[in-house]
N, C-alpha and C positions, 0 to 999 in steps of 0.2 A: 504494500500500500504506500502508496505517496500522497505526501501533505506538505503546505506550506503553513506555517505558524505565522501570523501577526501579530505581536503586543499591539494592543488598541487604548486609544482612549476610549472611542464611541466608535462602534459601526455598525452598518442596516442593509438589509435588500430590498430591493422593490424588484413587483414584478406586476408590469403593465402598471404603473405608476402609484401602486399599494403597497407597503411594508409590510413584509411578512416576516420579518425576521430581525432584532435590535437589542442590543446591549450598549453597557454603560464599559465603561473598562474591565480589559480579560482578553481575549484572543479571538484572533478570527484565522478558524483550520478551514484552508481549502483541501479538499480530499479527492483522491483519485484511485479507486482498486484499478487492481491488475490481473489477469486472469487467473493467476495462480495463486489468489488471498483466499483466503478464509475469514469465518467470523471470528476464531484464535487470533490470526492477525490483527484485525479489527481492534480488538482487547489489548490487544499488545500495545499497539501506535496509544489506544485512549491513555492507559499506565501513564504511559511516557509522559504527553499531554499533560496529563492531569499534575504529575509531579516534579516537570519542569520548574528550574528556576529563574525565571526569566522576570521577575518582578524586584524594583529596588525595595531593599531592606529601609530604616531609619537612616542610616549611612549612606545610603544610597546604590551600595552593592547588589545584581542582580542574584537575589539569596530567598525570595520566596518567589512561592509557584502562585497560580490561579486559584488553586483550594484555597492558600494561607490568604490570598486577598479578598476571598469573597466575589472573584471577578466572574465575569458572563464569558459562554464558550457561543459563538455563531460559527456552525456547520455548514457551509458550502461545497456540493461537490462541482466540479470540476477535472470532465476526465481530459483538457489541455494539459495538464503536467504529465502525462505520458507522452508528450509530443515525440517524434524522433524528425529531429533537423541535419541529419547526419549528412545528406546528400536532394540536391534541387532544393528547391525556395519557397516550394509548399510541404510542411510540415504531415507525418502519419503520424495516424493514433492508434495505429493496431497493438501496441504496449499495453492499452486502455483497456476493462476487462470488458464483454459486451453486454448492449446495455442494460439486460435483465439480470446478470449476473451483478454488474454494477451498483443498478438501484436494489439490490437486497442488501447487499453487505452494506451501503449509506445506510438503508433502514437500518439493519443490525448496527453499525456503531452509534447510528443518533440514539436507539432503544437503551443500547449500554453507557452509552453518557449520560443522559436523563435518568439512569438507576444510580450513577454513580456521583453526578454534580447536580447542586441544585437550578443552575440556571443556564438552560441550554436554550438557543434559538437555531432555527435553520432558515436556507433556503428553499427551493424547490426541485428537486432532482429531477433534470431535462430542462427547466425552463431558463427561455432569456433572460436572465439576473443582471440591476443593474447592483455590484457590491460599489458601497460606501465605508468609506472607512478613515479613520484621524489615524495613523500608523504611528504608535508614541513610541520614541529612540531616536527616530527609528528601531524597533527590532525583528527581524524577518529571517526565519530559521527552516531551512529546507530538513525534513525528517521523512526515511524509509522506512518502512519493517517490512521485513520477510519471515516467512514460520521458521 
C-alpha cells in the first residue's frame, strides 16, 4: 500500500462543490492499494499512521503523533501514486490495485481507522475530489507497507 502523509493545519474535500470530508489539525493520508495488499496490510500502514511522530512536542521537537494531539485523520484515496513515469510522458497505473479490489481495502482501512481513532473523515472513493489543505511545516512523508 502506498500513502502520502500531510501534517495539516485544516483540510477538506469537496465533491461537486459539497464537503464531505474536514478536519481541524492531524493528517491528510492519501492512499493507494496495490494489487498484492491485503487488509493485514491495510493495519499495518494505519499502526504506523497512527503512531507516527510527526507532531511538535512543547519544544517544538517532532515527538508526538496524531493520537497524542487529539488531531483528525482525512482519508483520501488516490490510486495516482502508483503512477509508473519510467518511460513516455503519459504516466500507467497498472501498479494500482483494480478498482474493486481497490475500493475494498479503502473501505477496510477507513473501517479500521474509525475503530481505532476517534476522528476520521474521508473522501469518496472514484470520485472527482477537489483536496484542500493548509500543509503545516510543511511536513509530507511518503510511506509503503508490504505484508
Amino acid at each position: 500500500m502506498i500513502s502520502l502523509l500531510q501534517r495539516v493545519s485544516e483540510a477538506r474535500v469537496d465533491i461537486d462543490g459539497q464537503t464531505v470530508g474536514a478536519i481541524g489539525p492531524g493528517l491528510l493520508l492519501l492512499l493507494c492499494a496495490e494489487p498484492e495488499d491485503t487488509e493485514a496490510v491495510g493495519e499495518k500502514l494505519l499502526a504506523k499512521v497512527l503512531k507516527l511522530r510527526i507532531f511538535g512536542d512543547d519544544a517544538g521537537k517532532m515527538n508526538r503523533s496524531v493520537q497524542d494531539i487529539g488531531g483528525g485523520l482525512l482519508v483520501v484515496s488516490q490510486f495516482t501514486l502508483a503512477a509508473d513515469t519510467k518511460s513516455g510522458n503519459r504516466p500507467g497505473f497498472t501498479g494500482a490495485a483494480p478498482p474493486a479490489l481497490g475500493e475494498a481495502l479503502y473501505e477496510a482501512f477507513v473501517k479500521a481507522a474509525r475503530a481505532h481513532h476517534p476522528l476520521v473523515q474521508t473522501g469518496r472513493f472514484g470520485a472527482d475530489m477537489k483536496v484542500h489543505l493548509v500543509n503545516d511545516g510543511p511536513v509530507t512523508i511518503p510511506l509503503r507497507m508490504t505484508a
